[in-house]
Structure formats: structure tokens, C-alpha cells
C-alpha positions as CSV (number, residue, x, y, z in Angstrom):
1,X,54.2,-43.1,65.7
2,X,54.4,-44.5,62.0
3,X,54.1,-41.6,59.8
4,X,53.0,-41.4,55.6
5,X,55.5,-39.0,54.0
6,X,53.6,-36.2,52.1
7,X,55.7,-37.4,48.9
8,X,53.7,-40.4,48.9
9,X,50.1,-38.8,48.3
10,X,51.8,-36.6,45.5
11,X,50.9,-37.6,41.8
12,X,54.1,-39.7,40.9
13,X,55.7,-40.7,43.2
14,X,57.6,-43.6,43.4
15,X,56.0,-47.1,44.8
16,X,57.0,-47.6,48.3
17,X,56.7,-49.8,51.1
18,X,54.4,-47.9,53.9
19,X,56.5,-49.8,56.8
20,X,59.8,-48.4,56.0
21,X,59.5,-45.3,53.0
22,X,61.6,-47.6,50.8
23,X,61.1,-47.8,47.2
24,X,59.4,-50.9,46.6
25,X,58.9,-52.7,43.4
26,X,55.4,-52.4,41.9
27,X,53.2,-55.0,42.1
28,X,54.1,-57.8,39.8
29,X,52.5,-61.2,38.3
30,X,51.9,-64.1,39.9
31,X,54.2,-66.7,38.2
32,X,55.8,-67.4,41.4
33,X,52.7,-69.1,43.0
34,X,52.3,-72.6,43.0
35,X,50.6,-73.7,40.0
36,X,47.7,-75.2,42.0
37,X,47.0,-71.6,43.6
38,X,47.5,-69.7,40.3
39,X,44.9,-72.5,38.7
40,X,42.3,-72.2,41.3
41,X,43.1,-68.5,41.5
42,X,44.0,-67.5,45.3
43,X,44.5,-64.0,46.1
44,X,45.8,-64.6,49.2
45,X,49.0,-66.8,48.9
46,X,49.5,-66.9,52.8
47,X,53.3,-66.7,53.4
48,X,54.5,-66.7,49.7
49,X,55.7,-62.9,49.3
50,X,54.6,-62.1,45.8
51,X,56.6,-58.6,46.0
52,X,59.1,-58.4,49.3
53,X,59.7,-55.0,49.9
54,X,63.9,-54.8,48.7
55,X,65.1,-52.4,51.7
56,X,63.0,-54.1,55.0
57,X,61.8,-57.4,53.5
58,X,58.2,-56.4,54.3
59,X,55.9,-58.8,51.9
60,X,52.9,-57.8,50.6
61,X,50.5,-59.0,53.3
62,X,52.8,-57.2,56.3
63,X,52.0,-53.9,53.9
64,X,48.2,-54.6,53.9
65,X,48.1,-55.7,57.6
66,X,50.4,-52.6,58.5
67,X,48.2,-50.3,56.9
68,X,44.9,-51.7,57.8
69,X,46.3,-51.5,61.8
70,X,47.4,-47.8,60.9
71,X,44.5,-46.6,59.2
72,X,41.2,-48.4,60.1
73,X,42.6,-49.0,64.2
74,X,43.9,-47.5,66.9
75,X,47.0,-49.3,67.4
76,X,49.3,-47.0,66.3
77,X,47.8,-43.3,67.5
78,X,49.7,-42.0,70.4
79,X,46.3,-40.7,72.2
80,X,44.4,-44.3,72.5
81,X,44.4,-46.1,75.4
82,X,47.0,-49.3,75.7
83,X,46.6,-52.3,73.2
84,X,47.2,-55.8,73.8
85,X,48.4,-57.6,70.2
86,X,48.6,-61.5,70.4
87,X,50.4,-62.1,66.8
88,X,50.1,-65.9,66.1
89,X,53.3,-67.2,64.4
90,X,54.2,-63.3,64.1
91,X,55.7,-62.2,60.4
92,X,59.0,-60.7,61.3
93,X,58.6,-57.3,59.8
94,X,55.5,-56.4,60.8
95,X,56.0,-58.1,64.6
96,X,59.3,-55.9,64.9
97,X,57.0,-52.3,64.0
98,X,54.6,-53.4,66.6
99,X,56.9,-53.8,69.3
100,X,57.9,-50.4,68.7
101,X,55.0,-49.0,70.0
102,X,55.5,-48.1,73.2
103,X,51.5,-48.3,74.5
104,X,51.0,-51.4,72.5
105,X,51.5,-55.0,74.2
106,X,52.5,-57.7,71.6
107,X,52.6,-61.1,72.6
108,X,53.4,-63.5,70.3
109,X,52.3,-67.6,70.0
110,X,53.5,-70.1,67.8
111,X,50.8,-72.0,65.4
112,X,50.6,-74.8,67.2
113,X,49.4,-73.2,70.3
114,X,46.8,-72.1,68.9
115,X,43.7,-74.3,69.3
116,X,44.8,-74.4,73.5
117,X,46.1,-70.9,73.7
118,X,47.3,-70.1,77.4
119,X,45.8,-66.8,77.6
120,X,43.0,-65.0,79.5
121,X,39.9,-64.6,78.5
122,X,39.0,-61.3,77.1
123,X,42.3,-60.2,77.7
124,X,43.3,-59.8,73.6
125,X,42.2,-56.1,71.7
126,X,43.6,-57.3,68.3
127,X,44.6,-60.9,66.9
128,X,46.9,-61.4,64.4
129,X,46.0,-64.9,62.9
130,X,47.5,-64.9,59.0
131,X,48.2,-68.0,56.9
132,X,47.5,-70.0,60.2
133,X,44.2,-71.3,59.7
134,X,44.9,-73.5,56.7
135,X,47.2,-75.4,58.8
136,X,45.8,-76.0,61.5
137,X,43.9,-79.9,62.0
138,X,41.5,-78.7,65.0
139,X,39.9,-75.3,62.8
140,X,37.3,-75.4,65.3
141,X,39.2,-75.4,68.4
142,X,41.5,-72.8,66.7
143,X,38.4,-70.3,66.4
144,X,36.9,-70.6,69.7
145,X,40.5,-69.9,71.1
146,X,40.3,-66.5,68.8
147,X,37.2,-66.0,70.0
148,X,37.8,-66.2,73.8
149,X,40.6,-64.4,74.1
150,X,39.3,-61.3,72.5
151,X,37.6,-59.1,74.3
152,X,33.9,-58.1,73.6
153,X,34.8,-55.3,71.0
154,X,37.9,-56.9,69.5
155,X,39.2,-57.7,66.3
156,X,41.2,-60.8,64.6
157,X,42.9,-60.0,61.2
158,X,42.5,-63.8,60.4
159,X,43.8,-64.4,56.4
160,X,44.0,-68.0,55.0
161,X,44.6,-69.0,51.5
162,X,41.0,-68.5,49.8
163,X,40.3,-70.3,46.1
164,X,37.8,-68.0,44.2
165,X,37.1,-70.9,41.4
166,X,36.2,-73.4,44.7
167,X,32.5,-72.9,45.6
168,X,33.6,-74.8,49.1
169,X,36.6,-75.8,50.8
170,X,38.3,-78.3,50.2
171,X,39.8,-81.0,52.9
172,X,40.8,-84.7,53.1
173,X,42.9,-85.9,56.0
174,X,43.9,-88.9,53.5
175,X,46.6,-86.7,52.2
176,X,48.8,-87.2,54.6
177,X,52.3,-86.8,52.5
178,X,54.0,-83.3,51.8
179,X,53.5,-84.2,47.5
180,X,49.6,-84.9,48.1
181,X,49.2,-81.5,50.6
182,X,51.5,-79.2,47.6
183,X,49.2,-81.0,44.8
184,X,45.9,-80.3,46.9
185,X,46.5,-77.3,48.9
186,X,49.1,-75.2,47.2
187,X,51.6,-76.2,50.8
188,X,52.7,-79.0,52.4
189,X,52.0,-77.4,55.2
190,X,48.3,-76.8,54.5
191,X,45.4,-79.3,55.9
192,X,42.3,-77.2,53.5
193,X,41.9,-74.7,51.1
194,X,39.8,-72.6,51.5
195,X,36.8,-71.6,49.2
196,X,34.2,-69.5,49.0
197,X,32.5,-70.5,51.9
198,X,35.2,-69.0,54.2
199,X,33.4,-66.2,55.3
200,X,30.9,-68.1,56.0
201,X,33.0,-70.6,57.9
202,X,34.1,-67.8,60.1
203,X,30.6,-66.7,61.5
204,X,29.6,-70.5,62.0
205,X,32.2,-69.6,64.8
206,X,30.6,-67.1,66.6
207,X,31.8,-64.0,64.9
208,X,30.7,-61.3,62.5
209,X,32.7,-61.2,59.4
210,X,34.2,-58.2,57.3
211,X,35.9,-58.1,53.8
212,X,37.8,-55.2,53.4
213,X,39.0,-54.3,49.9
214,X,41.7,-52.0,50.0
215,X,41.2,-51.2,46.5
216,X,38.1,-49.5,48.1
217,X,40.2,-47.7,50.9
218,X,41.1,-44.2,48.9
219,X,44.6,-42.8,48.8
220,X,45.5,-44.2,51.8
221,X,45.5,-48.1,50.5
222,X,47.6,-46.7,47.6
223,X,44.6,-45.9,45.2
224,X,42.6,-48.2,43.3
225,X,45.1,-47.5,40.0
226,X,48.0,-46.4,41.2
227,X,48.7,-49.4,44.3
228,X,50.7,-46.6,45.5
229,X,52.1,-49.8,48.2
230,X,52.1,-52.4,46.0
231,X,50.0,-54.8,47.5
232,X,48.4,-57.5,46.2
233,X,45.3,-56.7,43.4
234,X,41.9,-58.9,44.1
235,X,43.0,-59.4,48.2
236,X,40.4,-59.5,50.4
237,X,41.1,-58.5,53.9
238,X,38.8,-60.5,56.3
239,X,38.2,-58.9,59.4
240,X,36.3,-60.6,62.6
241,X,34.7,-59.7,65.7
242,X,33.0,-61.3,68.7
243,X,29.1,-61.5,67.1
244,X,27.8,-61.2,70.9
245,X,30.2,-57.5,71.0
246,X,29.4,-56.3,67.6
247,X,28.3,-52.4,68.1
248,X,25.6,-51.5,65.3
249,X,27.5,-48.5,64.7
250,X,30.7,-50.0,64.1
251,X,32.8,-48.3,66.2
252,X,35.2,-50.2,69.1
253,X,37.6,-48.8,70.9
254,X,40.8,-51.5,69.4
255,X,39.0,-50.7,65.3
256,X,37.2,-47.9,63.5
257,X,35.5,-48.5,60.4
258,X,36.0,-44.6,59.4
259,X,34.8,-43.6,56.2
260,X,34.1,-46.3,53.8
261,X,31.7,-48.5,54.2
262,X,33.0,-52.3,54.5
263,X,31.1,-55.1,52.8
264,X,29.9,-57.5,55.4
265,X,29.5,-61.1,54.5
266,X,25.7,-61.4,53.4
């Protein structure tokens, strides 16, 4: 099981990454974005890795992903009953821990699969779906494929590229050359960008939605001032769940909301 050393709760200590114990770089600035996502001011880059971890490679989302499956699941405790893991178009780092659990199933399914995915239904405790959504045409047929496969009290970790100066998003499938989709979209290989209605985008699709903010998740998101992991500042974690399975109390037996409260989408 994935342990936190005690040196990294101790006042001082060094920046690390949480997958490996390496020093890692503290968080940096954002001039190696795009311009486009630095103008419209995305958190979330998808796949860019704003600060790689220098000993594992582990970007900044695998840190936040890791630590959110560590800390608010049950993926990694040795006690909890087996977990199934579909990681769409897994990030190598984080797919490599999770296959190291020896009670956890990972199966993994590239992008394009998605919107038709050849799995059961209800058969999926946790979905990894992380700079997918953007590039996918059929976002529809994506979501119901999310939402089939997971069972009733399941989770999807789904993160997308998410503009905070766009009060919708933004798509035109008359940009059809890599030099319209970078000048649009951030990515050639993005269809949308996402804006403030993402959220509620998500529930439209039959689910309730979460934001975490790590910066609200104590010591063990790296602290609000110290980003003890350095992940990155202003990311929003969005969290869903089958609405028709959503348990009042917020408990599940694949996620645990634990002590903070998490801000659900109004």
C-alpha cells in the first residue's frame, strides 16, 4: 500500500512528489501553456505537465489524481473489498501505481473507444477519464458510456481543459485543421473548450457533480501555502457519480467524502 513518509507532514520539508518520495520542483508559472490557455486562463492544461516530477516523471495532474484515489477512496487501503479501475487513455505513471495494487483491477481503453466502450454494465467502481473529453466529437455518447459502465455508487475522475474567462464552451466543427483547433482550443487535438458551464454540462448527463479543491483538502493535499506536492494552484478536481446512486450521506463503498465538505455544483 502507498504510504506518506512522516518527513513530509514536518514543517520544511522539501517539495515532493506523493507517487514516488522524490524531490520535486515547486510549483512553477505557467509560461509553458499555450498562449490561448494562459489568455483565457485554464487551470487544467489536460496533458501539458506544468511541473513533471524529475525522478518518476509523474505530472501534476497524476499527483492530484494519485492523491485524491489515496485519500478521498478506497482504492488503495489493503482492507476494502476488490476495485475495478477502467483508465481511459491511462497516464503512464499513475496507470503503472495502480497496477500495483494487488486487489485493484485496472483495465485500460484508448480515447477512441470511448463513446462505444465494450464493457459491462455496472461492472466499473472508478473511471479515469482525464483530458479525454475535450477530444472527443460524440461528448454525449462519451458520457452515457461513463455513465453505464459505473456501477450505482461509482465514481469518474473526469478532467477536461476548463476556461474560467469563458462563460460557455466553446465549439465549431468548422475548424477542422490542426492551426484553427491550437488557435481555438489551446490543442490540435481538442474539438471544445470548455467553460464555465462544464459542470453543468456534466449533470445534463445523468450525473451529480463535485469540485474538489485541493487547496481545501488540509495537510494531506500539501496545504493551502505550502503545496507541499506541487500541484497545480486554482485546479479544480471534478468528481461524478451516477445521479440515480447518489447516497445523501455521501458515503460509497469505491469513494468517501471524509472530512471536508466538497462544493457541489449549485
Amino acid at each position: 500500500m502507498p504510504t506518506l513518509m512522516l518527513t513530509e507532514l514536518l514543517p520544511g520539508a522539501q517539495t515532493i512528489c506523493p507517487i514516488c518520495n522524490g524531490r520535486c520542483y515547486p510549483a512553477g508559472d505557467r509560461s509553458g501553456l499555450p498562449r490561448r490557455l494562459r489568455d483565457m486562463k485554464v487551470f487544467s492544461p489536460g496533458r501539458i505537465p506544468l511541473n513533471p516530477c524529475p525522478t518518476c516523471g509523474a505530472t501534476d495532474d497524476e499527483r492530484l489524481i494519485y492523491l485524491y484515489l489515496l485519500h478521498r477512496t478506497r482504492a488503495f487501503e489493503p482492507t476494502a473489498p476488490p476495485l475495478t479501475i477502467l483508465h481511459i487513455e491511462p497516464e503512464p505513471r499513475l496507470y503503472e501505481t495502480l497496477q500495483r495494487v494487488s486487489r485493484v483491477s485496472v483495465r485500460s481503453e484508448p480515447s477512441s473507444q470511448l463513446p462505444s466502450l465494450e464493457v459491462d454494465d455496472r461492472s466499473v467502481d472508478i473511471v479515469l477519464c482525464n483530458d479525454i473529453l475535450d477530444r472527443v466529437r460524440d461528448e454525449a455518447a462519451a458520457l452515457r458510456s461513463i455513465r453505464r459502465v459505473l456501477k450505482t455508487d461509482g465514481l469518474a475522475l473526469v478532467q477536461s481543459a476548463v476556461s474560467s474567462t469563458l462563460p460557455a464552451t466553446h465549439e465549431d466543427a468548422q475548424l477542422t485543421t490542426d492551426t484553427e483547433r491550437s488557435k481555438a482550443f489551446g490543442s490540435a487535438l481538442r474539438v471544445r473548450l470548455y467553460g464555465a458551464d462544464y459542470a453543468q454540462r456534466l449533470a445534463s448527463a445523468g450525473f451529480t457533480v463535485e469540485r474538489f479543491r485541493w487547496w481545501r483538502g488540509g495537510r494531506r493535499f500539501g496545504g493551502a501555502l505550502r503545496n507541499r506536492y506541487a500541484l497545480v494552484r486554482g485546479e479544480v478536481l471534478y468528481v461524478i457519480r451516477p445521479s440515480t446512486g447518489h447516497s445523501p450521506s455521501g458515503h460509497s463503498p469505491s469513494g468517501r467524502i471524509g472530512g471536508e465538505k466538497l462544493s457541489p455544483v449549485p
